[in-house]
C-alpha positions as CSV (number, residue, x, y, z in Angstrom):
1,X,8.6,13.1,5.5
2,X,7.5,9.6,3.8
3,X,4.6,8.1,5.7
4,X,4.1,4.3,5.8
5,X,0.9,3.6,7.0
6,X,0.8,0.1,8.9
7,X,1.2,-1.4,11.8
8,X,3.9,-1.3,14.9
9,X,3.4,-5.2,14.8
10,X,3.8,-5.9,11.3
11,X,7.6,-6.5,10.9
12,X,7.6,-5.7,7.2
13,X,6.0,-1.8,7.7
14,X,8.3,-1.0,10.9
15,X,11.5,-2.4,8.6
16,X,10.2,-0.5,6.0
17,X,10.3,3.0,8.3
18,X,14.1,1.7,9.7
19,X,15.1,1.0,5.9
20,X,14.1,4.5,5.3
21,X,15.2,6.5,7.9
22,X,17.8,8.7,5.9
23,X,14.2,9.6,3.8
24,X,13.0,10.7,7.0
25,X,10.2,7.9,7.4
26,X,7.6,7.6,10.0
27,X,5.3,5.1,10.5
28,X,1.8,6.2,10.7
29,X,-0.2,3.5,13.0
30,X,-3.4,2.9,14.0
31,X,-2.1,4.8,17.3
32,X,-1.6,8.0,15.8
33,X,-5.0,7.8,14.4
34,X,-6.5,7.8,17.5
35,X,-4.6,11.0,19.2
36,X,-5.4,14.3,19.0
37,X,-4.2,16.7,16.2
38,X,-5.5,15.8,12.9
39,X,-7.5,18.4,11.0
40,X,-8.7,17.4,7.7
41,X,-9.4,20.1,5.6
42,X,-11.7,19.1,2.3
43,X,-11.2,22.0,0.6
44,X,-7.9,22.2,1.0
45,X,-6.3,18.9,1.7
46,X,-2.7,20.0,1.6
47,X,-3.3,23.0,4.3
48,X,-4.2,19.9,6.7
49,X,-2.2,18.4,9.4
50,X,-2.2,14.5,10.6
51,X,-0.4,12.7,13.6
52,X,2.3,10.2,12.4
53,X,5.0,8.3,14.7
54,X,3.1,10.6,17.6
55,X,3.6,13.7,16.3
56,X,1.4,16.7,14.3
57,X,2.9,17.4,10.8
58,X,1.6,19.6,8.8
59,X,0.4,17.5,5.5
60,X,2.6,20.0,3.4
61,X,5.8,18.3,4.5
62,X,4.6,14.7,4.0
63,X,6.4,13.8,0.3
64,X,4.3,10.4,-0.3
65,X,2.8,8.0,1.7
66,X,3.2,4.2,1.2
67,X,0.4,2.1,2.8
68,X,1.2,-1.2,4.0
69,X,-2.3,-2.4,5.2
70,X,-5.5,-2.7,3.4
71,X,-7.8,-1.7,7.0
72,X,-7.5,-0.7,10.4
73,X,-8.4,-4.1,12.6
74,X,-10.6,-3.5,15.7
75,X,-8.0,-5.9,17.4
76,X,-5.4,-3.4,17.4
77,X,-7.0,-0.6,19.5
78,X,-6.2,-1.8,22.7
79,X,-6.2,1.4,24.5
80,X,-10.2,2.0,23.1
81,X,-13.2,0.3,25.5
82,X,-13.7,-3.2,24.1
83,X,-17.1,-2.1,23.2
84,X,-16.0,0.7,21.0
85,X,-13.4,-0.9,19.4
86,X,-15.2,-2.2,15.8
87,X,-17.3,1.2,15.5
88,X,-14.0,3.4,15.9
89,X,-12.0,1.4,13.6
90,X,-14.7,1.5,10.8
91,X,-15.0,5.3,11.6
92,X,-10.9,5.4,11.1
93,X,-11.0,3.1,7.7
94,X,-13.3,5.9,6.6
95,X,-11.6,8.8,7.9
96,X,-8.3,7.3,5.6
97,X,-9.9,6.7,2.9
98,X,-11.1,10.0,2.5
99,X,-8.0,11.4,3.8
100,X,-5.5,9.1,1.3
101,X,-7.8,10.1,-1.6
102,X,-7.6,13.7,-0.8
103,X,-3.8,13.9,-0.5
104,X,-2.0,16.0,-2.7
105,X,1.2,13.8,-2.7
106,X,2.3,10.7,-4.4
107,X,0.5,7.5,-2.2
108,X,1.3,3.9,-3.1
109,X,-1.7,2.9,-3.4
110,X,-4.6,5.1,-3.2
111,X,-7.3,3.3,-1.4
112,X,-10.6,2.3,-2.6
113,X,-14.4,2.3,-0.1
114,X,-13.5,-1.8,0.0
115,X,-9.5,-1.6,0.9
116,X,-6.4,1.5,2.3
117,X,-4.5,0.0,-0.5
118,X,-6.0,-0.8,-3.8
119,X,-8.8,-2.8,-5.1
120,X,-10.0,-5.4,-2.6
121,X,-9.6,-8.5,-5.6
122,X,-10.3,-11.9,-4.4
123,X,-8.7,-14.2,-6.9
124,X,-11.5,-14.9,-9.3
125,X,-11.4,-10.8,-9.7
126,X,-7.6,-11.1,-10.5
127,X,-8.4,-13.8,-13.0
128,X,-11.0,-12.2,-15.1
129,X,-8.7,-9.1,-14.8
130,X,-6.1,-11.2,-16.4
131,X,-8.3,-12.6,-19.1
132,X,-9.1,-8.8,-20.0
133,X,-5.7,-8.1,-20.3
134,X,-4.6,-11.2,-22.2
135,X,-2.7,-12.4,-19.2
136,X,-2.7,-16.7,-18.6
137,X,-4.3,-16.9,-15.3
138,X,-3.7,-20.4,-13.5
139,X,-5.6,-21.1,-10.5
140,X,-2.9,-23.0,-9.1
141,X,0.3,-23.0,-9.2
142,X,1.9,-25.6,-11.2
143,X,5.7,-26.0,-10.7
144,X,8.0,-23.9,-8.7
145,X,7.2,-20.0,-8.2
146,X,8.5,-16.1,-8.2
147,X,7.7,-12.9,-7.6
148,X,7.8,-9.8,-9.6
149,X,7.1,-6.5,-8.0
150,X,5.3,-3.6,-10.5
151,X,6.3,-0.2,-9.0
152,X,5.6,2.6,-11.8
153,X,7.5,1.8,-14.8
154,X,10.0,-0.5,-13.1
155,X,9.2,-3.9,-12.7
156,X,11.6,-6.0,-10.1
157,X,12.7,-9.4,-10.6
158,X,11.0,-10.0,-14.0
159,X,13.0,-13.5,-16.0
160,X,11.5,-11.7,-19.2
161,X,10.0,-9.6,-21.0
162,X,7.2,-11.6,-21.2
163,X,6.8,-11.5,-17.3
164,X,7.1,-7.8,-17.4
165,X,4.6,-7.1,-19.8
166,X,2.3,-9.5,-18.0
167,X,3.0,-7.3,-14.9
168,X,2.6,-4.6,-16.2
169,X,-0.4,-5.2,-17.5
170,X,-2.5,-6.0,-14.5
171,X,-1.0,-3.5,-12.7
172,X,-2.5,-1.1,-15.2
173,X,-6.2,-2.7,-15.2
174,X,-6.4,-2.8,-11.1
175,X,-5.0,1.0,-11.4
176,X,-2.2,0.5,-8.9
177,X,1.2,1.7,-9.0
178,X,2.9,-0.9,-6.5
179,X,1.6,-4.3,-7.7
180,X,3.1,-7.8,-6.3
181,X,2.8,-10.8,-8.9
182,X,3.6,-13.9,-8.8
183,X,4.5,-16.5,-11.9
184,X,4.5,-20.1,-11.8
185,X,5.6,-22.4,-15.0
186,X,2.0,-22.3,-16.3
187,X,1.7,-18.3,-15.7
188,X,0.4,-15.8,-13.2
189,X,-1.1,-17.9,-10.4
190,X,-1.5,-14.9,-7.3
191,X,-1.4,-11.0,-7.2
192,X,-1.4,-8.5,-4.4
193,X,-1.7,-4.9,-3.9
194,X,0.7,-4.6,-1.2
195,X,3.8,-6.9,-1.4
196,X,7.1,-7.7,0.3
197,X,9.3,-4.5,-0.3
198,X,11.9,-6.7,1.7
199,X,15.5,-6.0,-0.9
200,X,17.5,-3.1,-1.5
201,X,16.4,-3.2,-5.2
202,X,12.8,-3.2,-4.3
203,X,13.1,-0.5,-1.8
204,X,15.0,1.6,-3.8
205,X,13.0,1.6,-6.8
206,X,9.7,2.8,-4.7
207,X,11.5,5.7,-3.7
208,X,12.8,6.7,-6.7
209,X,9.3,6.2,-7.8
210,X,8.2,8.5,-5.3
211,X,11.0,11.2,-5.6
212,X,12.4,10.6,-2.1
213,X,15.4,8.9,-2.9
């Protein structure tokens, strides 16, 4: 099983799990964390079992685990008292944190205490990151713009080798695997840990990132 952790209301997770279907992916929702099942096991992570698309797997068969959200909003817990609703979702952003760290499978990306899916940069972060890297950080962008997606070694719609490199680079110093940034005419003007996986190229390079093809 591939896990996407995110939400049945984001369009880009639940495309993600349709995409992947033939991988045998579920999405794991804020839904699942919140029904009975789960048994976390510190000492032995793997020998665990979680609740994903409504149903208890044992955390052996989950093969990786791609989050799509960087927290759990209070907002979404519709089915929890009102009142309970912020203290049970900072209880569940803990809970997965601890639980994503633990994991013995592949997990793009493994969470930090601020974020489920990376380092939680704000964009002067992302620009001292780049100057440590020797990246050209603009804080604007400054003609038109495109993406590049860093997944592993592969890096999607790169114009050159330049771009790559640059990519590649920040992707190494936030220590992510899945890395989204974007290039403008003047250099790298935005970056996020969890971007649009929304082509077949993109898609298929995750999961042959994460041995699931």
């Amino acid at each position: 099983m591939l896990a996407v952790l995110g939400s049945g209301l984001d369009r880009s997770a639940t495309g993600l799990v349709e995409a992947w279907s033939t991988a045998g992916a579920k999405l794991l929702s804020a839904e699942d964390l919140s029904r009975a099942g789960w048994a976390f096991r510190v000492a032995a992570p793997g020998a665990g079992v979680a609740v994903v698309g409504g149903e208890r797997v044992p955390v052996s068969q989950i093969r990786a685990v791609v989050t799509r959200r960087p927290a759990v909003l209070a907002e979404e817990l519709a089915a929890i008292e009102p009142a309970d609703r912020a203290y049970l979702a900072a209880e569940m952003n803990a809970f997965l944190v601890a639980w994503l760290s633990a994991l013995p499978c592949p997990v793009l990306n493994r969470p930090t205490p601020r974020s489920l899916s990376g380092p939680a940069w704000t964009a002067l972060h992302w620009a001292a990151a780049a100057a440590e890297v020797g990246v050209h950080w603009v804080a604007e962008p400054v003609g038109p713009t495109h993406d590049v997606v860093v997944c592993g070694t592969a890096c999607l719609d790169a114009r050159s080798a330049g771009e790559t490199a640059a990519a590649q680079a920040l992707a190494q110093r936030a220590g992510v695997e899945l890395l989204g940034v974007r290039f403008c005419t003047a250099g790298v003007c935005a970056a996020t840990t969890i971007p649009p996986l929304d082509t077949h190229d993109i898609r298929a390079a995750v999961l042959d990132h994460l041995g699931a093809a």
